[in-house]
C-alpha positions as CSV (number, residue, x, y, z in Angstrom):
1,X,0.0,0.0,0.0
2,X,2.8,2.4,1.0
3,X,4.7,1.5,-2.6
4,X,1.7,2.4,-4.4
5,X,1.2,6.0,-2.5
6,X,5.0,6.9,-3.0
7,X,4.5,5.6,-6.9
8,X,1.6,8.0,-7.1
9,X,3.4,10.4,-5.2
10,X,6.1,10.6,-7.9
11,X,4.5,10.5,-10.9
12,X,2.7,13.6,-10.0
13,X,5.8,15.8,-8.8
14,X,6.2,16.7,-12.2
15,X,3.2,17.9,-12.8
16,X,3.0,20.1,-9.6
17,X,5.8,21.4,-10.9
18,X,5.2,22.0,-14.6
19,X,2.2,23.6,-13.3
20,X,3.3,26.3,-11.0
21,X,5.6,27.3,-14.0
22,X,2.7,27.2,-16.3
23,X,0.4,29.5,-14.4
24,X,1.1,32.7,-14.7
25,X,1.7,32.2,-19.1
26,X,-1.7,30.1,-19.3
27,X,-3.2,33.3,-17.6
28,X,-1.6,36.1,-19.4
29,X,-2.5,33.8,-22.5
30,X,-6.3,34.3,-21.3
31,X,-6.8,37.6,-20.0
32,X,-4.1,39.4,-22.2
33,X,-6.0,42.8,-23.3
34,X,-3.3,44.5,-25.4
35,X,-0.5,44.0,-27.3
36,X,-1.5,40.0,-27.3
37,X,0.0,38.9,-31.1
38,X,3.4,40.8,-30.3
39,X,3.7,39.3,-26.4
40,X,3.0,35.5,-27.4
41,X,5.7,36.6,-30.0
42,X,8.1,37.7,-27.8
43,X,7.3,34.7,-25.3
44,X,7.9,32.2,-28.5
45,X,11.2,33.5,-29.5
46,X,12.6,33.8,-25.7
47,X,11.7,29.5,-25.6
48,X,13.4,28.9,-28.8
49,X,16.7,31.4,-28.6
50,X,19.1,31.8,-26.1
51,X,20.8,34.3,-25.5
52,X,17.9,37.3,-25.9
53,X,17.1,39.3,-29.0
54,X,20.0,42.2,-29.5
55,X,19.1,45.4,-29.5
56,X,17.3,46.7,-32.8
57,X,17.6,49.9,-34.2
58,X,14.6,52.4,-33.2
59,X,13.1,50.1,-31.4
60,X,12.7,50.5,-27.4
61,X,11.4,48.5,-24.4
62,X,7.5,49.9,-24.1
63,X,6.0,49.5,-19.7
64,X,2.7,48.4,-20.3
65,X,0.2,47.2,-18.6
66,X,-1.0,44.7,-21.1
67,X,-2.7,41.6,-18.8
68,X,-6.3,41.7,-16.9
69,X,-5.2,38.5,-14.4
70,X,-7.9,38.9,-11.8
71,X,-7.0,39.2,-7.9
72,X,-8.6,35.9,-7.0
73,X,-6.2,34.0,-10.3
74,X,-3.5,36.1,-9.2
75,X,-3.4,35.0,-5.8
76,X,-2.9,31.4,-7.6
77,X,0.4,32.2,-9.0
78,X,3.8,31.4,-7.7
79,X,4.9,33.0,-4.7
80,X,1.5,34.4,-4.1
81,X,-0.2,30.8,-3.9
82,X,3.2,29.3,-1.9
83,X,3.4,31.5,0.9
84,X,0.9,32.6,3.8
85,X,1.5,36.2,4.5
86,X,3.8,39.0,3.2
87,X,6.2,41.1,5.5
88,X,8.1,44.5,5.1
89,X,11.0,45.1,6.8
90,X,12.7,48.5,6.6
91,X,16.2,47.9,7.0
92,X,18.8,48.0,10.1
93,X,21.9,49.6,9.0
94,X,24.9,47.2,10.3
95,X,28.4,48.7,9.4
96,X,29.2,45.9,7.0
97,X,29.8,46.8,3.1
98,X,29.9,43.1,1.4
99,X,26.8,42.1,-0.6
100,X,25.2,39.5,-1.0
101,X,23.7,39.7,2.8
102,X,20.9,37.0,3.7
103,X,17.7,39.5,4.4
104,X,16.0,36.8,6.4
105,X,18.3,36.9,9.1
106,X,16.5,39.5,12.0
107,X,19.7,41.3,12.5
108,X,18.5,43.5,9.3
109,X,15.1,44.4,10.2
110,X,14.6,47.8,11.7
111,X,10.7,47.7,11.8
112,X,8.5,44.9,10.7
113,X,4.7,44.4,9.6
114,X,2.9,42.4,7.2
115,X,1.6,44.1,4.1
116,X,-2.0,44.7,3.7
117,X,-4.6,42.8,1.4
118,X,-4.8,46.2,-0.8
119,X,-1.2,46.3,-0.8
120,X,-1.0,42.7,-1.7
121,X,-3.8,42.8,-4.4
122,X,-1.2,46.5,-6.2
123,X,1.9,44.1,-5.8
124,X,0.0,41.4,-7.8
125,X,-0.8,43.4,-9.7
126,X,2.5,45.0,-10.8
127,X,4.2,41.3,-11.1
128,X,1.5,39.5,-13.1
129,X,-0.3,42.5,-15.0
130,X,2.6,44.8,-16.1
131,X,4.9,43.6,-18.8
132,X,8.1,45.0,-20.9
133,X,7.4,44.7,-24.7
134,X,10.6,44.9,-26.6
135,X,12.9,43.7,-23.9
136,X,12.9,39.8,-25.1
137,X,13.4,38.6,-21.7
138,X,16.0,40.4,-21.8
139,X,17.2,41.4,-17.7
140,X,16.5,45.2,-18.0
141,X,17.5,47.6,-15.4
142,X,18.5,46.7,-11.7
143,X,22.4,47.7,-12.4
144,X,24.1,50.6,-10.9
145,X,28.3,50.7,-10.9
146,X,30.2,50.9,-7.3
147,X,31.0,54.8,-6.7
148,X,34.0,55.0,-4.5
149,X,32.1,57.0,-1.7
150,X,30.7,54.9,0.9
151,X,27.5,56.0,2.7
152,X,26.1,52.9,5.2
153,X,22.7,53.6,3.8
154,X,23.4,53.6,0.0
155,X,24.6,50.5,0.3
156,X,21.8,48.9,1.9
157,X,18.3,48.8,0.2
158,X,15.7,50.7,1.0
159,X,13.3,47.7,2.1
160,X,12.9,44.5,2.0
161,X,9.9,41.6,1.2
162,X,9.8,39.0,3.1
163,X,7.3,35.9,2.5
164,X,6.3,33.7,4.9
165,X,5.1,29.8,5.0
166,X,4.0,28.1,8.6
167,X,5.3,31.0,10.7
168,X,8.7,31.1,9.0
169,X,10.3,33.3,6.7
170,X,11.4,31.5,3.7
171,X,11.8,34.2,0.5
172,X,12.8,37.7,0.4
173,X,13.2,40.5,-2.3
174,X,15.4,43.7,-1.5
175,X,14.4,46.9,-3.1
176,X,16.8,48.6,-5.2
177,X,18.0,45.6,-6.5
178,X,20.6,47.8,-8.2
179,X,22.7,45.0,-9.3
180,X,23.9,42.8,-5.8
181,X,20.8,40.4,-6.7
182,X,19.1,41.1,-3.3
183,X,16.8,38.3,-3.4
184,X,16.9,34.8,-2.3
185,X,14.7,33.2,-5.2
186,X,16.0,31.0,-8.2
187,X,17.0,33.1,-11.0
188,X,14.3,31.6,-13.4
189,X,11.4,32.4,-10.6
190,X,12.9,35.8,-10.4
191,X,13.5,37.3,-14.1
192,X,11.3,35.1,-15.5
193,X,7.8,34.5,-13.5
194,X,8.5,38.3,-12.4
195,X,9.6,40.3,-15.6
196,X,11.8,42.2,-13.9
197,X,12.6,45.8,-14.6
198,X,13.5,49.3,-13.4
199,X,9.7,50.6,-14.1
200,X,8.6,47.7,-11.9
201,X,10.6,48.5,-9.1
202,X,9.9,52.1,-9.1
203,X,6.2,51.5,-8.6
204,X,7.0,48.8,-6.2
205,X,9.2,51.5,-4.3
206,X,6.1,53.7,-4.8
207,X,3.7,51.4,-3.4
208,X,5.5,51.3,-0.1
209,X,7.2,54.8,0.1
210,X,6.1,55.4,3.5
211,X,7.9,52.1,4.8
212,X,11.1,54.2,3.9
213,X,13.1,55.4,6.1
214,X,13.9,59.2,5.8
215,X,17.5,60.4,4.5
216,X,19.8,60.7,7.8
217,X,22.9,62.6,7.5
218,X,25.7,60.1,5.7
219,X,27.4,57.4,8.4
220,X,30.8,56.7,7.2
C-alpha cells in the first residue's frame, strides 16, 4: 500500500511542478488585453533562442500594462499561492559593506509588519499585469556601478519583502535591486515569473514609500 502512494506520489511531482511554471503564461495567454500577437511573439522567441534578441535599431522597451489576471487567479500564481502572508522590513543599518547579505536573518530588520490585502492585491498586480514589450526577456535595469564613496545607507536597500510559509520566513526581495541580486529566489522564478525591470521596481518602491526610512545625515 505504502509502494503504491509513494509511486503515485512521484508521478505527480512533475506535474506540480510543470504547473506552477505554467500559471502565470496560461493566464496572461487568457486575460491578455493589449498587445497579445506581439507578447506571445516575444514569449515564443525567448523559448526557442538563447541568449535574448540584441538590440534593434529604433526600437525600445515599451512598460505596459497589457494583462487583466484577476485578484482571485492572481493569488494562484507562484509566490503568491506558496506562501501565507507577506512582510516588510525597513532595513537596520549594520556597518558591514559586502553584498550578498541574507535578508532573512532579523539582524537586518529595523521595523516589521505584514503588508495589507490592498497592498497585496497592487503588488500582484505590478508582477502579473505589467509587462516590458521589446525587452525579449531580456534582464533590463537593476544595475548601478560601485561609486568610490561609501555612505552605510546607499549600500543597503531601502526595504525588503519577506514571505512567509508556517510561521517562517522563507523568501525575500530587497528593493533597489541595483545589481547585488538582493533576493533569495532562483534566477528563473525571479527574471522570468516576475519580468523584472527598473519601471517595476519604481512603482513597487512607490507602493511602499512610507515604509522608507527618511535620509539621515551620511554614516561613514
Amino acid at each position: 500500500m505504502r509502494a503504491n502512494i509513494l509511486i503515485l506520489f512521484l508521478i505527480f511531482i512533475p506535474f506540480i511542478v510543470f504547473s506552477q511554471d505554467e500559471n502565470l503564461t496560461n493566464y496572461r495567454n487568457l486575460y491578455c488585453v493589449k498587445n497579445c500577437k506581439q507578447y506571445k511573439y516575444e514569449q515564443e522567441y525567448i523559448k526557442q533562442n538563447n541568449p535574448s534578441l540584441p538590440p534593434r535599431k529604433g526600437v525600445y522597451p515599451k512598460f505596459k500594462r497589457i494583462f487583466s489576471i484577476p485578484l482571485e487567479q492572481r493569488n494562484e500564481i507562484y509566490p503568491f499561492n506558496r506562501y501565507d502572508s507577506i512582510y516588510i522590513a525597513s532595513p537596520n543599518y549594520i556597518v558591514e559593506r559586502e553584498e550578498k547579505r541574507n535578508y532573512l536573518d532579523k539582524k537586518y530588520h529595523n521595523s516589521i509588519r505584514q503588508i495589507s490585502l490592498n497592498e497585496r492585491d497592487k503588488l500582484s498586480d505590478i508582477l502579473f499585469n505589467y509587462y516590458e514589450l521589446n525587452s525579449f526577456g531580456a534582464k533590463t535595469g537593476l544595475f548601478n556601478p560601485e561609486d568610490e564613496d561609501y555612505c552605510i545607507q546607499s549600500r543597503y536597500p531601502k526595504f525588503i519583502l519577506l514571505f512567509m510559509k508556517n510561521g517562517k520566513f522563507e523568501k525575500y526581495i530587497a528593493f533597489p535591486d541595483e545589481g547585488f541580486n538582493r533576493y533569495n529566489f532562483t534566477s528563473k522564478d525571479y527574471y522570468q515569473n516576475f519580468d523584472w525591470s527598473y519601471d517595476k521596481e519604481d512603482m513597487i518602491l512607490e507602493i511602499f514609500k512610507k515604509d522608507i526610512l527618511p535620509e539621515e545625515k551620511c554614516k561613514k
